[in-house]
Every structure is written in structure tokens, then in C-alpha cells.
mmCIF file of the N, C-alpha and C atoms, coordinates in Angstrom:
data_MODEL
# 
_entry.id   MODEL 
# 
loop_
_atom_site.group_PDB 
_atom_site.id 
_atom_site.type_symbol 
_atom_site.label_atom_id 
_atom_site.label_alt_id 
_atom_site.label_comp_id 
_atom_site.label_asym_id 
_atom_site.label_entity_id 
_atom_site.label_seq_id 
_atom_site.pdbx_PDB_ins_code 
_atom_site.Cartn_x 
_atom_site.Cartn_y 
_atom_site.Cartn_z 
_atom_site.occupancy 
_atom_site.B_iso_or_equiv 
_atom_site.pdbx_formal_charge 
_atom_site.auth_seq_id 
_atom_site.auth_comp_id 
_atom_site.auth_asym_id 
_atom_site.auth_atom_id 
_atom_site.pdbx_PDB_model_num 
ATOM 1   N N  . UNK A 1 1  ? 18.937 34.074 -66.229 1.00 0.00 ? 1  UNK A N  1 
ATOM 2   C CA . UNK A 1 1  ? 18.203 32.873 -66.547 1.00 0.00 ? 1  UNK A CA 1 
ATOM 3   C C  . UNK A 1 1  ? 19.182 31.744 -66.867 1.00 0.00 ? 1  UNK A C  1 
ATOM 4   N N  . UNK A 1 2  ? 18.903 30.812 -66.584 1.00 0.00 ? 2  UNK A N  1 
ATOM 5   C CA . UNK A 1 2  ? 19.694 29.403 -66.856 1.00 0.00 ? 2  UNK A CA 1 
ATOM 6   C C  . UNK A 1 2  ? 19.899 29.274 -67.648 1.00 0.00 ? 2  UNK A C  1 
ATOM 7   N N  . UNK A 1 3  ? 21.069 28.696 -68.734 1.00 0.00 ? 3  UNK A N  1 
ATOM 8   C CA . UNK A 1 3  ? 20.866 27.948 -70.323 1.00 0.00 ? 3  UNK A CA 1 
ATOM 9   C C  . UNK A 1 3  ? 20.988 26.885 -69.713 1.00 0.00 ? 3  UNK A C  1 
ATOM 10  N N  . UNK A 1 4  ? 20.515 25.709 -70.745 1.00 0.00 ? 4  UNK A N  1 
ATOM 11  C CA . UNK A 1 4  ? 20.919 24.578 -71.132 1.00 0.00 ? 4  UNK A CA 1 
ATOM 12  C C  . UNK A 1 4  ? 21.298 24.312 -72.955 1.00 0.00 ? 4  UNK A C  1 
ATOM 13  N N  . UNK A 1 5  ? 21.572 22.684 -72.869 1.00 0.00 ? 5  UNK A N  1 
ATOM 14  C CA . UNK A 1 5  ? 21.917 22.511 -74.283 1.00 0.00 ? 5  UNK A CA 1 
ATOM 15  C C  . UNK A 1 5  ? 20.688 20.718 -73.848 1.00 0.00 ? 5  UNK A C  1 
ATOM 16  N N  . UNK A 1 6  ? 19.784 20.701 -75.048 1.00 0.00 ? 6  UNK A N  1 
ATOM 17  C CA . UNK A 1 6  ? 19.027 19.384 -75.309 1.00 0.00 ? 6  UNK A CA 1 
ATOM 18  C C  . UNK A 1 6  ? 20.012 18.481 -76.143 1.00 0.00 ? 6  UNK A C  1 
ATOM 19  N N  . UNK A 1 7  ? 20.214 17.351 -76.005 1.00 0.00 ? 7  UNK A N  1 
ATOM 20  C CA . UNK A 1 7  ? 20.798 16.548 -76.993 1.00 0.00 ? 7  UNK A CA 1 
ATOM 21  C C  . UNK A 1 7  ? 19.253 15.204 -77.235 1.00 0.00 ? 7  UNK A C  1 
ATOM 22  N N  . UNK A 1 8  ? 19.252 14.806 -78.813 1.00 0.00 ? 8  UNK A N  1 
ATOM 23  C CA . UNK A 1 8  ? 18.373 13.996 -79.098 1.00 0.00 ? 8  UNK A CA 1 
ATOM 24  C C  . UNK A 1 8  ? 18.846 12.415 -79.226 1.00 0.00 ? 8  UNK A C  1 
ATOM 25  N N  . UNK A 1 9  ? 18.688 11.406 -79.248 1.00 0.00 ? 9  UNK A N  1 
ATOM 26  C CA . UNK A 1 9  ? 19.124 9.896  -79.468 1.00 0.00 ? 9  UNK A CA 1 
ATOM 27  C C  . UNK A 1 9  ? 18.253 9.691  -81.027 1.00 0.00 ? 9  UNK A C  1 
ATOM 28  N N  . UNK A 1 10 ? 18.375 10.306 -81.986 1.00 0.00 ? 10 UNK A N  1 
ATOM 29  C CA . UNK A 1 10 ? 17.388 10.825 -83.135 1.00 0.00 ? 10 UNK A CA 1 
ATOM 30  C C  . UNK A 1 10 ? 16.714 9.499  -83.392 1.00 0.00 ? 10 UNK A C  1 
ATOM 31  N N  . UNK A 1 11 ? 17.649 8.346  -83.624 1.00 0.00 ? 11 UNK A N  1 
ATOM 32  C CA . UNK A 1 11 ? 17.184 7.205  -84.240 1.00 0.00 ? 11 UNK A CA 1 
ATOM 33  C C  . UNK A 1 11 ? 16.569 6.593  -83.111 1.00 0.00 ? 11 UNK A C  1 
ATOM 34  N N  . UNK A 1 12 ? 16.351 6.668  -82.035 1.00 0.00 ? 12 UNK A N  1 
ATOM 35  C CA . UNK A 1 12 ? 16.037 6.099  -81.068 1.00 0.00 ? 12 UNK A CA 1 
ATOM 36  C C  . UNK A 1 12 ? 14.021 6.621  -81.135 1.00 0.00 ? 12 UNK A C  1 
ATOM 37  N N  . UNK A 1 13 ? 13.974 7.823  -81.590 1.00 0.00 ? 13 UNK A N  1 
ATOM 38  C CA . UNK A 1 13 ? 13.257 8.736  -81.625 1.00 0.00 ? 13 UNK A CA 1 
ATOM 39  C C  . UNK A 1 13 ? 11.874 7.894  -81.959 1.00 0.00 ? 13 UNK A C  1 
ATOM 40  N N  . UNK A 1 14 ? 10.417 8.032  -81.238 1.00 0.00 ? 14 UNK A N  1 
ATOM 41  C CA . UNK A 1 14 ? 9.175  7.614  -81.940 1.00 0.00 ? 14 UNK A CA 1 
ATOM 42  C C  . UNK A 1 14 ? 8.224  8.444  -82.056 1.00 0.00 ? 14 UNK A C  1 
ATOM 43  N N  . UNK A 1 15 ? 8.932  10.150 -82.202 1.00 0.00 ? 15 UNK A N  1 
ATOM 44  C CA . UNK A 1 15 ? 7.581  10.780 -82.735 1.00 0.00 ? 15 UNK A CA 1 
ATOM 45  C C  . UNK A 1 15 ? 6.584  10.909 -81.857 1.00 0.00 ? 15 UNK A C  1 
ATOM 46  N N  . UNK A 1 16 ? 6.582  10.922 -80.627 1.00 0.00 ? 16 UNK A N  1 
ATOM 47  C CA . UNK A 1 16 ? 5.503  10.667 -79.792 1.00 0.00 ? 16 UNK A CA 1 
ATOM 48  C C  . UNK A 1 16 ? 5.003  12.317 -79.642 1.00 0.00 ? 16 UNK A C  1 
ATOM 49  N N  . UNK A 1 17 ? 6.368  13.205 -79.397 1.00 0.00 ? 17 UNK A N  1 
ATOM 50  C CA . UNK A 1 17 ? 5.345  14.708 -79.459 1.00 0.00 ? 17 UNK A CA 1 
ATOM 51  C C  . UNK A 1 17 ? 5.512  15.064 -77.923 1.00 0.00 ? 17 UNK A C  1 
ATOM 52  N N  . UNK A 1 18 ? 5.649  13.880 -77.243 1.00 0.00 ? 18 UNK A N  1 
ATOM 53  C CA . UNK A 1 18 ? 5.322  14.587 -75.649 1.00 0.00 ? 18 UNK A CA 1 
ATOM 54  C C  . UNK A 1 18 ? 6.096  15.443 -75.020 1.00 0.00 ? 18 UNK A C  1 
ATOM 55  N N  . UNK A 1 19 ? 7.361  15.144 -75.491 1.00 0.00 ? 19 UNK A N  1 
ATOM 56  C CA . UNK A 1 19 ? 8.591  16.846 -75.492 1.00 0.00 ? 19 UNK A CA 1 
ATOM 57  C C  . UNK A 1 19 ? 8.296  17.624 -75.954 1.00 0.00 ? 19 UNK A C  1 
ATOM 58  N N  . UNK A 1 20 ? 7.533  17.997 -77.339 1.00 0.00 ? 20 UNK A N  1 
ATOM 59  C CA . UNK A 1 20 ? 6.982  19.135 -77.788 1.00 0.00 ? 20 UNK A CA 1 
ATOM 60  C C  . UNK A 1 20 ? 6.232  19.751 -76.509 1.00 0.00 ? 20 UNK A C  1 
ATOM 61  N N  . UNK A 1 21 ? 4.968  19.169 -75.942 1.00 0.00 ? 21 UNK A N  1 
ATOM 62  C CA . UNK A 1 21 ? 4.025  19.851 -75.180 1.00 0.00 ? 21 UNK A CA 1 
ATOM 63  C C  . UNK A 1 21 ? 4.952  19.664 -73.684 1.00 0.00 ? 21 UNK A C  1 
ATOM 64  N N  . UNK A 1 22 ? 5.554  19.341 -73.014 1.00 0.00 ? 22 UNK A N  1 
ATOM 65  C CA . UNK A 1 22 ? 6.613  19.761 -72.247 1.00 0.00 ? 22 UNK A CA 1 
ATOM 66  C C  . UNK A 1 22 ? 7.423  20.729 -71.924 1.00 0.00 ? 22 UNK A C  1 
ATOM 67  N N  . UNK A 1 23 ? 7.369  21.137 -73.374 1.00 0.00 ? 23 UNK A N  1 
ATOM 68  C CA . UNK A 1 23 ? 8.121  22.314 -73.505 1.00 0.00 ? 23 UNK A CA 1 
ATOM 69  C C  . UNK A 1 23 ? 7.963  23.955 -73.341 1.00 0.00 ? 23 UNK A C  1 
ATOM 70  N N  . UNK A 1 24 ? 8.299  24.371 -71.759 1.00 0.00 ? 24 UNK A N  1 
ATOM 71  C CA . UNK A 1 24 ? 7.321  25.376 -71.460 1.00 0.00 ? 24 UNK A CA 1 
ATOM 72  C C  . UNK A 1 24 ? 7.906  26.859 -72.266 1.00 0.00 ? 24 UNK A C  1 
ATOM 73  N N  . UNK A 1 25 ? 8.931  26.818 -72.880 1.00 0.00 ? 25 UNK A N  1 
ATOM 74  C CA . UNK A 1 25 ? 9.601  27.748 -73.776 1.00 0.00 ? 25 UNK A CA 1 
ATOM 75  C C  . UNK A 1 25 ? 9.081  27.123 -75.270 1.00 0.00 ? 25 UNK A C  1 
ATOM 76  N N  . UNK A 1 26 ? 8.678  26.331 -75.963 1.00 0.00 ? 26 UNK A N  1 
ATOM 77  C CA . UNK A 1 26 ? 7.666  26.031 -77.161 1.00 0.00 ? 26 UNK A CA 1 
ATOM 78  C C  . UNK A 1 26 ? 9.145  26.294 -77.942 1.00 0.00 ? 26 UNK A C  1 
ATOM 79  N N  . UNK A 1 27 ? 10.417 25.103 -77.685 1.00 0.00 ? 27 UNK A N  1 
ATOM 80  C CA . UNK A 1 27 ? 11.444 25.590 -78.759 1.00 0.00 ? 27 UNK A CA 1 
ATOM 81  C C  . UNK A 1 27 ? 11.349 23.814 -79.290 1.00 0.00 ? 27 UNK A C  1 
ATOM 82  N N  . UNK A 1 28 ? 11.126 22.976 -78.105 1.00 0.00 ? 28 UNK A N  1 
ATOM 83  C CA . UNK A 1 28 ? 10.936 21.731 -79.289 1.00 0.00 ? 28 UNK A CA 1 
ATOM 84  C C  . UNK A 1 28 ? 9.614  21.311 -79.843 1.00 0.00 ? 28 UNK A C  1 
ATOM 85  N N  . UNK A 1 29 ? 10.207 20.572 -81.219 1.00 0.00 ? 29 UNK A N  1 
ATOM 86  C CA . UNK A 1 29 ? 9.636  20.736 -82.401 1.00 0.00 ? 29 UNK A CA 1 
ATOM 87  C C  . UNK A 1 29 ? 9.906  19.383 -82.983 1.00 0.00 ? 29 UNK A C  1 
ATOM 88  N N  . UNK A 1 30 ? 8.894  18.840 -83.864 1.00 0.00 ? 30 UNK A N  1 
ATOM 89  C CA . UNK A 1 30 ? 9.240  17.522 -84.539 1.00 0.00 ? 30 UNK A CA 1 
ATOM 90  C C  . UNK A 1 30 ? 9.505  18.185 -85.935 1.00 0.00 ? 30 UNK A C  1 
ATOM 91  N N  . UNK A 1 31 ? 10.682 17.099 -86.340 1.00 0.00 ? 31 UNK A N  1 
ATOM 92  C CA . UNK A 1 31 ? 11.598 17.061 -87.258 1.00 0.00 ? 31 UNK A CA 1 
ATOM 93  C C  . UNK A 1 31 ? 10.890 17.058 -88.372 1.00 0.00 ? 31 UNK A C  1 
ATOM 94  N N  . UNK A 1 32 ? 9.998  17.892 -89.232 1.00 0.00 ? 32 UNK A N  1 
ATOM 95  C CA . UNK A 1 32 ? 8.986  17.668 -90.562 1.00 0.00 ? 32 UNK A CA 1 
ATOM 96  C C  . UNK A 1 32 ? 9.999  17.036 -91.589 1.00 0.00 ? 32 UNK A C  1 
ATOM 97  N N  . UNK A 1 33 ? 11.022 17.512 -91.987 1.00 0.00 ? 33 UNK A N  1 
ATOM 98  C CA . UNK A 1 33 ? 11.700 17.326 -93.065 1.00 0.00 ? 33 UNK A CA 1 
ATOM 99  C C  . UNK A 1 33 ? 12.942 16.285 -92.139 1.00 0.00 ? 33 UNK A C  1 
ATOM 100 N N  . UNK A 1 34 ? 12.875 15.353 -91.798 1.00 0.00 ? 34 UNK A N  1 
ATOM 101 C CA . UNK A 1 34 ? 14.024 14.411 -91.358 1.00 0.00 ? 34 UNK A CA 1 
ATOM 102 C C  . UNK A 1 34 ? 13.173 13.097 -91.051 1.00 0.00 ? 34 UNK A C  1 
ATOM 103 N N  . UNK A 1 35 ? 13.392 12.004 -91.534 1.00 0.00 ? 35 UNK A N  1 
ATOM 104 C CA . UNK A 1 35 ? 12.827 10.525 -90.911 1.00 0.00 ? 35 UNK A CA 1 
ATOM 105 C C  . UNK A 1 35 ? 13.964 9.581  -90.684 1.00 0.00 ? 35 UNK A C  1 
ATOM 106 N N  . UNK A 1 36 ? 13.852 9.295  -89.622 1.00 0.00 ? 36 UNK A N  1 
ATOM 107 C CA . UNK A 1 36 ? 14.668 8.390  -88.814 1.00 0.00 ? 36 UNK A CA 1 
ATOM 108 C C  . UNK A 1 36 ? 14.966 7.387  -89.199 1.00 0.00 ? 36 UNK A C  1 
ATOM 109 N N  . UNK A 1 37 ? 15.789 5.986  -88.515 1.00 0.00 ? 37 UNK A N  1 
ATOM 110 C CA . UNK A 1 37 ? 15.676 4.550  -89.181 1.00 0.00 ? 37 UNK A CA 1 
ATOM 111 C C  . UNK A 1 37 ? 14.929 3.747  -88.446 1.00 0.00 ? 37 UNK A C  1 
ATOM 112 N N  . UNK A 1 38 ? 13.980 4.577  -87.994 1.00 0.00 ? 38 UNK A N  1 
ATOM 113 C CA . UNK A 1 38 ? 12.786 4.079  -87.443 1.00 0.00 ? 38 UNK A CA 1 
ATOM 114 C C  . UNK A 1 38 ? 11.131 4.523  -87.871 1.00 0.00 ? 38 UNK A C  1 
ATOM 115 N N  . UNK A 1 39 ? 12.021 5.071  -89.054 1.00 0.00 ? 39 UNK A N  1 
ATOM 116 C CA . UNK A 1 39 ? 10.694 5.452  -90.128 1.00 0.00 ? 39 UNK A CA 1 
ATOM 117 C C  . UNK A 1 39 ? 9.747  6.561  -89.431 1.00 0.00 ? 39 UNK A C  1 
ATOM 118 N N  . UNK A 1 40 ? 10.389 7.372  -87.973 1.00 0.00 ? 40 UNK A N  1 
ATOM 119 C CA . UNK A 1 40 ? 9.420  8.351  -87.787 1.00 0.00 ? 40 UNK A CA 1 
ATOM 120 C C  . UNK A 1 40 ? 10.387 9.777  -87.710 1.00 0.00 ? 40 UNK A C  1 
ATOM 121 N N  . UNK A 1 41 ? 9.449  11.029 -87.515 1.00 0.00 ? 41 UNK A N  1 
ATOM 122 C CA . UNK A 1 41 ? 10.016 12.748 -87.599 1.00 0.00 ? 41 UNK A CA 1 
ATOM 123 C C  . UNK A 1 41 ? 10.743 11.958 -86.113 1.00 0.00 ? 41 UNK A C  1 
ATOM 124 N N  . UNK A 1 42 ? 12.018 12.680 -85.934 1.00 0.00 ? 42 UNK A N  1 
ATOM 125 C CA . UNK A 1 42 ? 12.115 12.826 -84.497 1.00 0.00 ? 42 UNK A CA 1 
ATOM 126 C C  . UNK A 1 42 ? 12.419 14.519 -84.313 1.00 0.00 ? 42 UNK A C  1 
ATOM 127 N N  . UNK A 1 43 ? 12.248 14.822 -82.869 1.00 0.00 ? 43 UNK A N  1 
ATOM 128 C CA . UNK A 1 43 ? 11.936 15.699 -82.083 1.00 0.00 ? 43 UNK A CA 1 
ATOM 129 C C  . UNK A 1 43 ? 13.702 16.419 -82.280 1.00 0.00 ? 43 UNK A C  1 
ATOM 130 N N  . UNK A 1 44 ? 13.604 17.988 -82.293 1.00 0.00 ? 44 UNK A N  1 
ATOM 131 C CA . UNK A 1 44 ? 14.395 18.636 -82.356 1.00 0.00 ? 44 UNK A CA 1 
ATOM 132 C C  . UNK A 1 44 ? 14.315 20.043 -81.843 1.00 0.00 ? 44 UNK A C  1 
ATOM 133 N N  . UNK A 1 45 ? 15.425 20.670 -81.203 1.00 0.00 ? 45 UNK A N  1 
ATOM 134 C CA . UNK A 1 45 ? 14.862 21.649 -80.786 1.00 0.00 ? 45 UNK A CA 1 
ATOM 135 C C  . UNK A 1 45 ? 14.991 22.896 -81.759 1.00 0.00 ? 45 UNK A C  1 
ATOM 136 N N  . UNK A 1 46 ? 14.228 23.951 -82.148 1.00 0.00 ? 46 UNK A N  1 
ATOM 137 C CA . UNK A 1 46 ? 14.057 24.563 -83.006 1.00 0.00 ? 46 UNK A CA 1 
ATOM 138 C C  . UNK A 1 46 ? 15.062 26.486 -82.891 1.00 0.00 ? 46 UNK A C  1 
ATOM 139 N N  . UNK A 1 47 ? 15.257 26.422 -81.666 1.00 0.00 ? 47 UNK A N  1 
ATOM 140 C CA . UNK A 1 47 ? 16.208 27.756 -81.038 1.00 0.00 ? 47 UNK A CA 1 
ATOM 141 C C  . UNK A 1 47 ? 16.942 27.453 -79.866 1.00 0.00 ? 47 UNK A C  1 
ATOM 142 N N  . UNK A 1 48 ? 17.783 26.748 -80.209 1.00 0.00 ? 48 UNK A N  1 
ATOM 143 C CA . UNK A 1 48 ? 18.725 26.053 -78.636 1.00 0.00 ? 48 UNK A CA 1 
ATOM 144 C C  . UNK A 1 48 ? 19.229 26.803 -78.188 1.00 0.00 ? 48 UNK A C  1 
ATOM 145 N N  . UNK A 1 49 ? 19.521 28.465 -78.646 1.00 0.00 ? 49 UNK A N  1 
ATOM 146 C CA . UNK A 1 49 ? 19.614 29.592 -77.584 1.00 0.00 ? 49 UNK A CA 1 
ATOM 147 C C  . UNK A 1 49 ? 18.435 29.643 -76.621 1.00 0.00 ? 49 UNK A C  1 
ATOM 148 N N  . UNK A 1 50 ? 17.217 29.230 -76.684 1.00 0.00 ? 50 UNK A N  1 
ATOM 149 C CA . UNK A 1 50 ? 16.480 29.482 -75.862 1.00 0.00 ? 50 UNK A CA 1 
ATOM 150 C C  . UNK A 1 50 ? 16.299 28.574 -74.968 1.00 0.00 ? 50 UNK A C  1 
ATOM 151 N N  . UNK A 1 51 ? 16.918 27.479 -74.561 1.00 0.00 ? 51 UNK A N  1 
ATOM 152 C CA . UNK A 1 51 ? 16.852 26.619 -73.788 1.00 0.00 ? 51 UNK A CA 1 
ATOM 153 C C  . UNK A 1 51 ? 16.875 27.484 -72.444 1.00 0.00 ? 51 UNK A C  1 
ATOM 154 N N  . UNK A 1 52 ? 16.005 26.834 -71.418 1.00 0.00 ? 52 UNK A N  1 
ATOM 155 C CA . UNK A 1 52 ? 16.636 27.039 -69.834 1.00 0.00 ? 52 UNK A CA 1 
ATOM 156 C C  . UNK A 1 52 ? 17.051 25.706 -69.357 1.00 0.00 ? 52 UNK A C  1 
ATOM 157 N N  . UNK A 1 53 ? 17.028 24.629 -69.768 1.00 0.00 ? 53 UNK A N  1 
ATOM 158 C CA . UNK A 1 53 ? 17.714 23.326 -69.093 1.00 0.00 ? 53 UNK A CA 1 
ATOM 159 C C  . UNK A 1 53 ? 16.765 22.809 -67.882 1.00 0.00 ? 53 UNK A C  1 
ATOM 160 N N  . UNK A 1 54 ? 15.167 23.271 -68.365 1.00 0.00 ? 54 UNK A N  1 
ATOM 161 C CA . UNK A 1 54 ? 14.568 22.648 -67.221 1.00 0.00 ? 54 UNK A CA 1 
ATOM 162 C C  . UNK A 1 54 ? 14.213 21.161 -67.432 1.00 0.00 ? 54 UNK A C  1 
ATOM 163 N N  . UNK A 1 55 ? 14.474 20.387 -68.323 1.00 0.00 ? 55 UNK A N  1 
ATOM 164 C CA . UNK A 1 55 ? 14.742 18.891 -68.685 1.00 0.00 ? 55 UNK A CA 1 
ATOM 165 C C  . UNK A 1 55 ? 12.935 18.284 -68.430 1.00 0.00 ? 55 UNK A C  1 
ATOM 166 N N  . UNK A 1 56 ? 12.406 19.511 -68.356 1.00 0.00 ? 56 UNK A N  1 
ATOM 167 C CA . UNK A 1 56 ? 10.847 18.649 -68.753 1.00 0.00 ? 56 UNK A CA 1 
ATOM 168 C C  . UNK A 1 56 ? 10.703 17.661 -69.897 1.00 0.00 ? 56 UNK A C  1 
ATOM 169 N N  . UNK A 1 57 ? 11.223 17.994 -71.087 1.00 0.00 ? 57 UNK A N  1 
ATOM 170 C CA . UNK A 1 57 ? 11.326 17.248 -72.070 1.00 0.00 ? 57 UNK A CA 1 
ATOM 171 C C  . UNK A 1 57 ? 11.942 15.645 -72.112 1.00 0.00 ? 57 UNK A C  1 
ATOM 172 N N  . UNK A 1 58 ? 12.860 15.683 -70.997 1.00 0.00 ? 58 UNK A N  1 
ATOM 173 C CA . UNK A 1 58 ? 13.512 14.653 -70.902 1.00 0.00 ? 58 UNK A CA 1 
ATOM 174 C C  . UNK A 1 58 ? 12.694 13.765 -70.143 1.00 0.00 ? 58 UNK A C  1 
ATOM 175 N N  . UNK A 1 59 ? 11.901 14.156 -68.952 1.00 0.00 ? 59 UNK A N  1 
ATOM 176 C CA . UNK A 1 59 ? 11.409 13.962 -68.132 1.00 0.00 ? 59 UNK A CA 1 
ATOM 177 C C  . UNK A 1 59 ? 9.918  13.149 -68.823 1.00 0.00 ? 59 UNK A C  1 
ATOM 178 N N  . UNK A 1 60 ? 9.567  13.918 -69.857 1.00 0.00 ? 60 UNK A N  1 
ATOM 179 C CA . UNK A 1 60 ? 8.219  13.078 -70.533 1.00 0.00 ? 60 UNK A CA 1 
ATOM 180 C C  . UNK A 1 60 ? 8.370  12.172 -71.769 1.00 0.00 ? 60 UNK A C  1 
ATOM 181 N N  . UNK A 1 61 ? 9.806  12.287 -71.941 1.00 0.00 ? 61 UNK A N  1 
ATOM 182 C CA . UNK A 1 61 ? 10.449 11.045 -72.478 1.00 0.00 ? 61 UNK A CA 1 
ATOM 183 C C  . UNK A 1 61 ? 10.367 9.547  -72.498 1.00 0.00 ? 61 UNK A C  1 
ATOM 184 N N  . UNK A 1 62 ? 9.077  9.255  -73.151 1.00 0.00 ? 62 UNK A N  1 
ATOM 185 C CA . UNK A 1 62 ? 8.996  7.621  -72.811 1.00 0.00 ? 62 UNK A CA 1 
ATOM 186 C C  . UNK A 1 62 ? 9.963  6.697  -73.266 1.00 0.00 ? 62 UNK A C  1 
ATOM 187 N N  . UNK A 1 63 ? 10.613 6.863  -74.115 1.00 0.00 ? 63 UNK A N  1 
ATOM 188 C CA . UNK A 1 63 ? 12.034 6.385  -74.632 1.00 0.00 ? 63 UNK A CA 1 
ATOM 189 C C  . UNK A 1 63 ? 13.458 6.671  -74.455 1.00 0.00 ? 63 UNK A C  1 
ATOM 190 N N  . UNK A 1 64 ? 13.570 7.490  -73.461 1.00 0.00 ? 64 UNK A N  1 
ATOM 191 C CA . UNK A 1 64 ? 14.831 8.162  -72.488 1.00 0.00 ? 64 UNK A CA 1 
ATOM 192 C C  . UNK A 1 64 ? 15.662 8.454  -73.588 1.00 0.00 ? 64 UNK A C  1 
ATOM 193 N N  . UNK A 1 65 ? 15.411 9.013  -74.771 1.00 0.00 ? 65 UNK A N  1 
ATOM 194 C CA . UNK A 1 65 ? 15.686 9.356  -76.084 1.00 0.00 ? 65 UNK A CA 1 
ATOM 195 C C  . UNK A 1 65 ? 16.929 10.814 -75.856 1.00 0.00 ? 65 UNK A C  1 
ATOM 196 N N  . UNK A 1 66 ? 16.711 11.600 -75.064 1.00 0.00 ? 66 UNK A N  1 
ATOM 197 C CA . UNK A 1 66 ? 16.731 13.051 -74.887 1.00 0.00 ? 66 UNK A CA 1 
ATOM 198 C C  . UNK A 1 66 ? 17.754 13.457 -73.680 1.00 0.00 ? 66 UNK A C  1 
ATOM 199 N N  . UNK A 1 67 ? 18.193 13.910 -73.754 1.00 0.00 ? 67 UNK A N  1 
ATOM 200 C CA . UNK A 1 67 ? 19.396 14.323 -72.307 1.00 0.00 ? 67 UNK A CA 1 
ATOM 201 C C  . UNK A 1 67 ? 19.935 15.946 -72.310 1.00 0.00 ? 67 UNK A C  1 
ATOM 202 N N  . UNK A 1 68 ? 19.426 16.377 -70.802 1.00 0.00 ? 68 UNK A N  1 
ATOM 203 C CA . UNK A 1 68 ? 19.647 17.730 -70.893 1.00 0.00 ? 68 UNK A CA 1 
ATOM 204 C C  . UNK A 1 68 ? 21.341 17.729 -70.248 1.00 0.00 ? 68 UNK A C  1 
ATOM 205 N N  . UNK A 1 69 ? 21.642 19.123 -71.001 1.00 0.00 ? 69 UNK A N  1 
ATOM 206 C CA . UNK A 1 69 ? 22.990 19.759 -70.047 1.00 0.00 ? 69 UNK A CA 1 
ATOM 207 C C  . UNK A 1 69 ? 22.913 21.238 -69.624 1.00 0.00 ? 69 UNK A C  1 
ATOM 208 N N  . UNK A 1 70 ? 22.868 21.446 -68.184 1.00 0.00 ? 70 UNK A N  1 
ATOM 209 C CA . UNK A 1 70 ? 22.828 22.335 -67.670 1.00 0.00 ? 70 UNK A CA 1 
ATOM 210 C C  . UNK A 1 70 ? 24.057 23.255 -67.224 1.00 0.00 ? 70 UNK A C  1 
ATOM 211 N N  . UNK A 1 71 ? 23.857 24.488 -67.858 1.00 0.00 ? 71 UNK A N  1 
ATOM 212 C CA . UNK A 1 71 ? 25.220 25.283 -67.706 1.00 0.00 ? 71 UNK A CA 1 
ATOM 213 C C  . UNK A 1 71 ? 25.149 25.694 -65.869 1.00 0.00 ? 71 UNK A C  1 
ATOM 214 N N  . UNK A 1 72 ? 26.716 25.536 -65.507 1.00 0.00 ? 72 UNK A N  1 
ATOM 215 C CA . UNK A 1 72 ? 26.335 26.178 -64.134 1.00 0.00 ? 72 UNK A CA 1 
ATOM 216 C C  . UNK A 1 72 ? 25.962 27.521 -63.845 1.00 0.00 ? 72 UNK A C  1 
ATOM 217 N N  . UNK A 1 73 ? 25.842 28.106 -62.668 1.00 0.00 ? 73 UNK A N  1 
ATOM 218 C CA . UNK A 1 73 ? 25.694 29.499 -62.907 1.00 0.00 ? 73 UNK A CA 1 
ATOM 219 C C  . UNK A 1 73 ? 27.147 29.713 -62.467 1.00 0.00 ? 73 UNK A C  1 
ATOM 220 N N  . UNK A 1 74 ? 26.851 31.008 -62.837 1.00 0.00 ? 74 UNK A N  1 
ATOM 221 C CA . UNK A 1 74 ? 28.458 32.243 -62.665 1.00 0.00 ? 74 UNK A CA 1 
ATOM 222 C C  . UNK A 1 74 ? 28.051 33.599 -62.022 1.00 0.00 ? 74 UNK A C  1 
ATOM 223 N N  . UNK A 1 75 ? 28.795 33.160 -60.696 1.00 0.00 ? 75 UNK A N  1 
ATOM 224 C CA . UNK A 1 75 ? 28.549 34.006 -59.724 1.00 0.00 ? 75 UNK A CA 1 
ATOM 225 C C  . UNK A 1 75 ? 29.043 35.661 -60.162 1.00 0.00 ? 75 UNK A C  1 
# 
């Protein structure tokens, strides 16, 4: 299976949630205990071992907040 690694733009972040439901492995998660300097939770991923790097999250990103990195494979 693929890894990836999610990186967040935190402060950039508005809480919108739509990476949460994107997320077909259910590892991102809004930030309960963290508020931004934009006064909202931002989005974090909750087991970044479980990433596959399919960048849905990034993809429903209305604030291009989010950036995946995809490990190559190894033959």
C-alpha cells in the first residue's frame, strides 16, 4: 500500500471539515484542543502512519490549506 505524509497551512485553516469527510481512511480530524489565528480548530491528521497519499483531502480543500507527499514505491 502507498504511504503518504499530509502537511497542514494550520493558520491558513477555516474549519470547514471537508478533509475530514474526504478522508477515505477517517485519519483526518479537526483540531478540538488547538485554535488558530484565525480563531478556528484547524484540521489535523490523527494517525499519519495511516496515510495512503491519496490527496482527496487536498483536493476538497477550499483554501489550498493542505499538501500531500507521496512516498515512491520500491520495487
Amino acid at each position: 500500500m502507498a504511504k503518504g505524509k499530509i502537511t497542514f497551512n494550520e493558520d491558513q485553516c477555516k474549519g470547514c471539515g471537508l478533509c475530514v469527510t474526504a478522508c477515505p481512511v477517517k485519519i483526518v480530524e479537526m483540531n478540538e484542543k488547538k485554535i488558530n489565528s484565525r480563531g478556528y480548530h484547524p484540521a489535523h491528521v490523527s494517525e499519519p502512519d495511516k496515510c495512503t497519499g491519496c490527496a482527496n483531502c487536498a483536493i476538497m480543500c477550499p483554501d489550498v490549506v493542505i499538501t500531500v507527499y507521496r512516498e515512491a514505491k520500491k520495487d
